[in-house]
KEVEX-23608 format. One record per residue: y, x, z of N, C-alpha, C in turn; residue in one letter. Coordinates in nm, 3 decimals, padded with zeros to 5 digits. Example, Ala and Ser with C-alpha at 12.3 -4.5 7.8 and 13.67 -1.06 7.14 Angstrom:
<atoms>
        ny        nx        nz       cay       cax       caz        cy        cx        cz   rest
   -00.569    01.319    00.780   -00.450    01.230    00.780   -00.330    01.320    00.780      A
   -00.225    01.285    00.708   -00.106    01.367    00.714    00.003    01.290    00.787      S
</atoms>
This chain:
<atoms>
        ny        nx        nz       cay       cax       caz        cy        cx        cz   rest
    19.951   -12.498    05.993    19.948   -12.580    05.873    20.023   -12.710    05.894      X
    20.109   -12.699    05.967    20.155   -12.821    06.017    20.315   -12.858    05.890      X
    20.301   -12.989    05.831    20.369   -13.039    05.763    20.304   -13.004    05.607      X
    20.188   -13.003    05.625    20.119   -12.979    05.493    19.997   -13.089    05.501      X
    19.941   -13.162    05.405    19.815   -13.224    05.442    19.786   -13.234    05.285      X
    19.619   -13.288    05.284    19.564   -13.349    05.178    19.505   -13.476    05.177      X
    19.481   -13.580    05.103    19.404   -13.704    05.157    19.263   -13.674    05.148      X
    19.234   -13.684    05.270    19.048   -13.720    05.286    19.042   -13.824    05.284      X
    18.934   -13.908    05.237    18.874   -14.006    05.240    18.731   -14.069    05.198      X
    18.675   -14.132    05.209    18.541   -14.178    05.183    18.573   -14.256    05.044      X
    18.472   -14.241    04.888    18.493   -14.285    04.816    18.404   -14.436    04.842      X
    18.366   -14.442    04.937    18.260   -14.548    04.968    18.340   -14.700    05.007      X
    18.391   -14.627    05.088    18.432   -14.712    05.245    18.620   -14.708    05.229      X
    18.681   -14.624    05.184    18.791   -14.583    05.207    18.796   -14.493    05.363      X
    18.694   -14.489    05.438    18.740   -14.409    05.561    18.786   -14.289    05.575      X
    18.814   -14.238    05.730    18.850   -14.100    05.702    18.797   -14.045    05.812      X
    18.677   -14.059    05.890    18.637   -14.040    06.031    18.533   -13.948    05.942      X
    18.542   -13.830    05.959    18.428   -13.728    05.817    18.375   -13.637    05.941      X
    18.255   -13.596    05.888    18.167   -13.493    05.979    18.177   -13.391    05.911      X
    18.214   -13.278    05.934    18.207   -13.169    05.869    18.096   -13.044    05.893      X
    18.041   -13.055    05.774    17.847   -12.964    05.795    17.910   -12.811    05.848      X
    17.861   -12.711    05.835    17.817   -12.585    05.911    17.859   -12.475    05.780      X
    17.788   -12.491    05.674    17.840   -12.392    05.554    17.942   -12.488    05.442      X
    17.974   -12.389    05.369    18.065   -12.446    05.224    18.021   -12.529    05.104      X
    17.867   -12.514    05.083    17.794   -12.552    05.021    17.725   -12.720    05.001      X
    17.753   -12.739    05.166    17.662   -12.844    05.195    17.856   -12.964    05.188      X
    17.761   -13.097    05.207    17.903   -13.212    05.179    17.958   -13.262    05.335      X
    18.099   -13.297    05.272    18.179   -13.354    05.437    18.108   -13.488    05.349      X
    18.059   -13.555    05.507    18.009   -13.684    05.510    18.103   -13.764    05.574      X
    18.121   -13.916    05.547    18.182   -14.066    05.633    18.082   -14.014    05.742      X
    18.129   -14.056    05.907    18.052   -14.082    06.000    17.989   -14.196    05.988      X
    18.043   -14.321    05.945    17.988   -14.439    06.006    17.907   -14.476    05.860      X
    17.956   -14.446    05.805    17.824   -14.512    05.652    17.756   -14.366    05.567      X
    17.813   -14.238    05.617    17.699   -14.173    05.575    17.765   -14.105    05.431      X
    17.815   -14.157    05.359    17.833   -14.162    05.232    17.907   -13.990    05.241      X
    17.883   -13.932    05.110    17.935   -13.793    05.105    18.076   -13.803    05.016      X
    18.167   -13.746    05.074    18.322   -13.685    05.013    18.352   -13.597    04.950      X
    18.280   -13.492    04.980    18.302   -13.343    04.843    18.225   -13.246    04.949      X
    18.227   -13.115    04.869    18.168   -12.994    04.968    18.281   -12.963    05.058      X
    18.207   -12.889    05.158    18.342   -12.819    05.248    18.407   -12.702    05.235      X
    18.336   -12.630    05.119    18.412   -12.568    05.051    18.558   -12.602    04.930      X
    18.491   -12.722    04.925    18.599   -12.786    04.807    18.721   -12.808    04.908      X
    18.699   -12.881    04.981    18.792   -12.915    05.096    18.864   -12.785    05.155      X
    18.765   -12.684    05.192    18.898   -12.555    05.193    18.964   -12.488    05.079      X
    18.925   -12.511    04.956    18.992   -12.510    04.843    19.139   -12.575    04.879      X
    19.100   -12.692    04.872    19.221   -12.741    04.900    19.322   -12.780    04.946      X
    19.295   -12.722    05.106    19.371   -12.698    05.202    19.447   -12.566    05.139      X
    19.355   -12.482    05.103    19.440   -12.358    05.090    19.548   -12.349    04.967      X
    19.518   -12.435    04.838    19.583   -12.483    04.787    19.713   -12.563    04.796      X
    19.685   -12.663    04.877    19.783   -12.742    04.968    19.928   -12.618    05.066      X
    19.842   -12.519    05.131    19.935   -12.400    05.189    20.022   -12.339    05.100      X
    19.938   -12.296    04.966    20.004   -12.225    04.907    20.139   -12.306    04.818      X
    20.108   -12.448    04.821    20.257   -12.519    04.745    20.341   -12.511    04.873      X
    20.275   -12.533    04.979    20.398   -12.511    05.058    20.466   -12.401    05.050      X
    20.415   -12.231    05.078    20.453   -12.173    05.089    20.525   -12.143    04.954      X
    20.534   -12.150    04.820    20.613   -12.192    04.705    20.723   -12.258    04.714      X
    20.744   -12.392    04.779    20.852   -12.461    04.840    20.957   -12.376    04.919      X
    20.882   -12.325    05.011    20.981   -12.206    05.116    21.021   -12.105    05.012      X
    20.931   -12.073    04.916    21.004   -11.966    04.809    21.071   -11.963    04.767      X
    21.080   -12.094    04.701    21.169   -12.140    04.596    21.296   -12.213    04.652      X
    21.267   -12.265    04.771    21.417   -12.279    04.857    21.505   -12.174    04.857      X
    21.408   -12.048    04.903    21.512   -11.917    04.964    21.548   -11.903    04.790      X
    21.464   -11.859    04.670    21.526   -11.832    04.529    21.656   -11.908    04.507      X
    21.655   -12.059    04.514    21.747   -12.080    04.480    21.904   -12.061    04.608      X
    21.840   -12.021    04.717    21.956   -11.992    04.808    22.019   -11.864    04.748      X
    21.913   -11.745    04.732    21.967   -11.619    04.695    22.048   -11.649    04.539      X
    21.998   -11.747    04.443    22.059   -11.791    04.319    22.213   -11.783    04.302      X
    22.213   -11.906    04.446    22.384   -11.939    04.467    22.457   -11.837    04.529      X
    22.400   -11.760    04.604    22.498   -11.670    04.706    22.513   -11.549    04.554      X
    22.453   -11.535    04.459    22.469   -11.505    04.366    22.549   -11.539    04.270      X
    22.544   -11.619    04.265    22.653   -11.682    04.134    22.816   -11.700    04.191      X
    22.755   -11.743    04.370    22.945   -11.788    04.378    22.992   -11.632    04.443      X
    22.904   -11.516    04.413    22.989   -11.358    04.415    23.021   -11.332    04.302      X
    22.944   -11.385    04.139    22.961   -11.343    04.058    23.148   -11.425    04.003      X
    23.087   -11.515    04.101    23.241   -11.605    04.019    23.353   -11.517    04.086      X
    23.338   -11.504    04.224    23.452   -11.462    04.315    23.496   -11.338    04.231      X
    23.422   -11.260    04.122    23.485   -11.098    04.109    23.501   -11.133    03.926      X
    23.453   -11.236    03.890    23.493   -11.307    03.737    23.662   -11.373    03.784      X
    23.703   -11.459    03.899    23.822   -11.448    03.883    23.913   -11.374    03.952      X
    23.872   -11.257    04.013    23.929   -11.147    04.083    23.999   -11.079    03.925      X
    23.889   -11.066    03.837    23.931   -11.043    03.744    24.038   -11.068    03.637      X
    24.028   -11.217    03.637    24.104   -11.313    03.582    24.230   -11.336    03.619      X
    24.258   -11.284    03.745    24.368   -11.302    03.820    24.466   -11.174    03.785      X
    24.388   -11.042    03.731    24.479   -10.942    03.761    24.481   -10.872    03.590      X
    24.420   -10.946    03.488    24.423   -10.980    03.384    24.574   -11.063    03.285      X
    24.571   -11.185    03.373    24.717   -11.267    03.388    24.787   -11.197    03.414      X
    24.796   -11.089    03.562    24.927   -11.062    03.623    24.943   -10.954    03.516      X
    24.875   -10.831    03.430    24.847   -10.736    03.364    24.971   -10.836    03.193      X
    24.921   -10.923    03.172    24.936   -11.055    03.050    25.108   -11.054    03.086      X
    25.134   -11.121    03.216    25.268   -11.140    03.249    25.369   -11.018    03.246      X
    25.303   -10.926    03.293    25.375   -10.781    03.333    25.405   -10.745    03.172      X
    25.317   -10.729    03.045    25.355   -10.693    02.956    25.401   -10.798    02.836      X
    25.412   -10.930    02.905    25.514   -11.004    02.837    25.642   -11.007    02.900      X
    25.653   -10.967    02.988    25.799   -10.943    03.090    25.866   -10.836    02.997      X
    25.778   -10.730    02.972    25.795   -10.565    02.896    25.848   -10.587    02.772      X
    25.763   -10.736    02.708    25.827   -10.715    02.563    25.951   -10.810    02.529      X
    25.956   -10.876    02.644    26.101   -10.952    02.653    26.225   -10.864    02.649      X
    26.212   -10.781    02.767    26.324   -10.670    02.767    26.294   -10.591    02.693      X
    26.229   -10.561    02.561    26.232   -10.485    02.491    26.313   -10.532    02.352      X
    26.285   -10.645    02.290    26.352   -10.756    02.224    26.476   -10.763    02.284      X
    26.511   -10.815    02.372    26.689   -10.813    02.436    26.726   -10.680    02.377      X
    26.692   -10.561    02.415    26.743   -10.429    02.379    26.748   -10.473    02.246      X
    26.670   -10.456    02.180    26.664   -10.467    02.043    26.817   -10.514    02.015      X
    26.797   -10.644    01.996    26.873   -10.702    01.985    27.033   -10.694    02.030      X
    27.063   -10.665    02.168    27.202   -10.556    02.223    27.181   -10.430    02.104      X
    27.118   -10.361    02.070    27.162   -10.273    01.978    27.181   -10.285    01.851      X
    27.131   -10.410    01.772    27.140   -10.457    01.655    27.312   -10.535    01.662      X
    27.300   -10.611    01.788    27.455   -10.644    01.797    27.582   -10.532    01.777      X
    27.572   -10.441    01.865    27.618   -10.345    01.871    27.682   -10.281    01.761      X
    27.563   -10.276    01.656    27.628   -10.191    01.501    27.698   -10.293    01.426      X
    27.736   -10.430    01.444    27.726   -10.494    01.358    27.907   -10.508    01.375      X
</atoms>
């Protein structure tokens, strides 16, 4: 659980020196004034709570890693595309150039 925490503390005292009872039911107490903090069940509530945003964080890191390695394949084959689209664009404006010249040499021609 390391790089995860929750704040304990005494609503009394502000401390954080807590005794922790035996079942879930019963309260984490301040050592030095006694005073009760929540059950110790609440407290593993929220540790486990606390785990699970972490482990969400690690999720949602890798989601948005897999996101990008996603998008910059989708781009790489969007202008793979784009590229041979143009050359496809050029090739049949090349076609209708020399087709026009002809034209035109044969319109000269009769005249």
């Amino acid at each position: 659980m390391s790089g995860m925490g929750i704040a304990l503390s005494c609503p009394k005292c502000g401390g954080n020196h807590l005794a922790f009872p035996d079942s879930d039911e019963e309260q984490v107490s301040r050592e030095e004034c006694g005073a009760a903090v929540q059950s110790l069940g609440s407290v593993k509530a929220r540790l486990r709570s606390a785990a699970h945003v972490g482990v969400d964080a690690r999720h949602l890191e890798q989601r948005k890693a897999n996101r990008q390695a996603r998008q910059e394949a989708e781009i790489q084959v969007s202008q793979a595309a784009l590229r041979a689209s143009v050359a496809e664009t050029d090739r049949l404006i090349g076609e209708s150039e020399r087709m026009l010249r002809r034209h035109r040499e044969e319109n000269d021609r009769d005249v």
